[in-house]
C-alpha positions as CSV (number, residue, x, y, z in Angstrom):
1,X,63.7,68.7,60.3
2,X,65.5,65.7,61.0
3,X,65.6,63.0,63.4
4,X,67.2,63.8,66.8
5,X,68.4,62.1,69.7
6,X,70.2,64.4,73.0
7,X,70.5,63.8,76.5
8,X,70.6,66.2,79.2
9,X,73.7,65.1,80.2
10,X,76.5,65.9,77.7
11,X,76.1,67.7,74.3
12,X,77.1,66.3,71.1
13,X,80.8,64.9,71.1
14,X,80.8,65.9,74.8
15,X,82.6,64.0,77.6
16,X,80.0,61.6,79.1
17,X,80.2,62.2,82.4
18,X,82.0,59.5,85.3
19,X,78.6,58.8,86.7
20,X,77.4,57.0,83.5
21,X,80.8,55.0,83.5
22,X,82.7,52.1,85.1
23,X,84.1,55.1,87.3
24,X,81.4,56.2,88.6
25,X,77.9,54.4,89.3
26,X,77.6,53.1,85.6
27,X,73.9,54.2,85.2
28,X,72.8,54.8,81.5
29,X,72.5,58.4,80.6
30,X,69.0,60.2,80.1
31,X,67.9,59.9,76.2
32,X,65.5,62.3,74.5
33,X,64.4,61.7,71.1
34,X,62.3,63.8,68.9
35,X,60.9,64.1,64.7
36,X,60.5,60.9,64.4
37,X,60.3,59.1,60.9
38,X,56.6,58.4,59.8
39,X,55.7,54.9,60.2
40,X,57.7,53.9,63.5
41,X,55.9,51.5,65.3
42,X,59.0,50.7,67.1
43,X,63.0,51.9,68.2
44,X,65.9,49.9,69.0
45,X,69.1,51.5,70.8
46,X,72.4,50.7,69.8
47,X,75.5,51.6,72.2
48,X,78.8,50.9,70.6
49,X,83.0,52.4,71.1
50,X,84.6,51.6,67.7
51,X,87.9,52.9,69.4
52,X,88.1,49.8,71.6
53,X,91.6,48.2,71.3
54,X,90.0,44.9,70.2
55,X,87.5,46.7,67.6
56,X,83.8,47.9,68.2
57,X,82.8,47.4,71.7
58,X,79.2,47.1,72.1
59,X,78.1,48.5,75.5
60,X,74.1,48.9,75.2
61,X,70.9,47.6,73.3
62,X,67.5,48.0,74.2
63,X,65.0,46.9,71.6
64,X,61.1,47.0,71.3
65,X,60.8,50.5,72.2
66,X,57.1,51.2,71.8
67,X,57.2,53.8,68.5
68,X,55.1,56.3,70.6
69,X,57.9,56.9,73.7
70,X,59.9,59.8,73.3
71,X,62.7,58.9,76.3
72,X,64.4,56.8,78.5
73,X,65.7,57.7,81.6
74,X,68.8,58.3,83.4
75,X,69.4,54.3,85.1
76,X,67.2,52.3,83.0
77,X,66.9,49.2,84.7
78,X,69.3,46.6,83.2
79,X,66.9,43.4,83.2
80,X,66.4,41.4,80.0
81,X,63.2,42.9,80.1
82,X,61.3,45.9,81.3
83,X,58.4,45.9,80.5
84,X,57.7,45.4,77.2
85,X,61.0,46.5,76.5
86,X,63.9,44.1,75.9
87,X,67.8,44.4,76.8
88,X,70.8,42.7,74.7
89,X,73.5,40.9,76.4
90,X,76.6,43.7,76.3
91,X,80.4,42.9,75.4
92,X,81.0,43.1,79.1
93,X,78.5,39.5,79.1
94,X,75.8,41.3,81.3
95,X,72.5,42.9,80.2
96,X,71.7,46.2,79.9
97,X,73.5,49.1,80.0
98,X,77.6,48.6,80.7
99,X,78.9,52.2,80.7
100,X,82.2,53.9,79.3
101,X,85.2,52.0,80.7
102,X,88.1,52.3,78.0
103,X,91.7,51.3,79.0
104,X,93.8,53.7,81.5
105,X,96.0,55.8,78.7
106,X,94.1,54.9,75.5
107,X,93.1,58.4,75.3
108,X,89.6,59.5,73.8
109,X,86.9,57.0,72.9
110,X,83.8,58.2,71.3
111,X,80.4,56.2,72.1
112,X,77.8,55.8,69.4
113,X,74.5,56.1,70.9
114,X,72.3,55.2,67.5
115,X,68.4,55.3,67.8
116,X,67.1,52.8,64.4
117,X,63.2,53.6,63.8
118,X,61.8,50.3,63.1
119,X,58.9,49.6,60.7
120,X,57.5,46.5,62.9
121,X,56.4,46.9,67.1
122,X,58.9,43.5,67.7
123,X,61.9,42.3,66.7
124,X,61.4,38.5,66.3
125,X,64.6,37.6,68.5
126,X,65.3,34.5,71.3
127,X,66.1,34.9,74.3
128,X,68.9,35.6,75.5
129,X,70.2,37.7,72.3
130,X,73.6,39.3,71.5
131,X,73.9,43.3,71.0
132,X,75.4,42.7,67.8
133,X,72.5,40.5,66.8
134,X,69.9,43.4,67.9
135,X,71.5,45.4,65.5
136,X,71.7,43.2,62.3
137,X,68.3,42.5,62.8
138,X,67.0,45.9,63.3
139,X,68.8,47.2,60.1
140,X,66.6,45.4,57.8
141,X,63.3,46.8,59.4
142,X,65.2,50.5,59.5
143,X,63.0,53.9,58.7
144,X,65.9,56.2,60.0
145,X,68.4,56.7,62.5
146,X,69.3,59.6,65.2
147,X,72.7,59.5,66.8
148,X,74.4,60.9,69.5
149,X,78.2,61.0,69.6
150,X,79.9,61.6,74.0
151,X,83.3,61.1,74.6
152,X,85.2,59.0,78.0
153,X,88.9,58.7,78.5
154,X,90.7,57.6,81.5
């Protein structure tokens, strides 16, 4: 059984509903993850659209995810930190979660919700810290990876 990351609100390569985008109320959707690798002592999320006119668009990354939590909820707060918990600064230049929000006409983006199980509890990162940065970093501390694939258009 492999590593597994769903939300309760769209399936795999499902639209992602309005209310999790720029339309809507741009809260982040509900994440459930499950089989995690042996040794995590920590996750980091990575959001990205590599459909954006301009290339990949990162849109999310919360980091130093306590290897024993299993979720995050539908609106996580978009504060640099939350608790122990730590958000990125998105493409959009705020932190936290910036939702689906693709150009009027570009048809069908897909949005890369990647969970990285990290071998260390902290990612030794300043403050504030890029997306992009969050994600070169917690590549080289990776024990395995669970994605989730939702869709937006406009």
């Amino acid at each position: 059984m492999s590593f597994t990351l769903s939300s309760a609100a769209f399936p795999p390569r499902g639209r992602i509903p309005a209310v999790h985008s720029c339309d809507g109320d741009n809260a982040s959707p509900p994440l459930v993850w499950s089989r995690t690798p042996a040794g995590t002592r920590s996750f980091a999320l990575v959001c990205t659209d590599p459909d954006a006119p301009v290339g990949t668009w990162y849109h999310w990354a919360v980091f130093d995810i306590p290897g024993d939590l299993e979720s995050l909820p539908m609106g996580f707060a978009t504060e640099a930190h939350v608790g122990s918990l730590r958000q990125a600064i998105n493409d959009f230049k705020r932190t936290g979660y910036g939702g689906p929000c693709p150009p009027r006409g570009h048809g069908v983006h897909h949005y890369h919700f990647r969970l990285l199980a990290l071998s260390v509890a902290h990612l030794e990162l300043p403050d504030p810290v890029e997306c992009r940065d969050v994600e070169r970093e917690a590549t080289k501390h990776l024990l395995g990876q669970a994605e989730l694939i939702g869709t937006y258009a406009r």
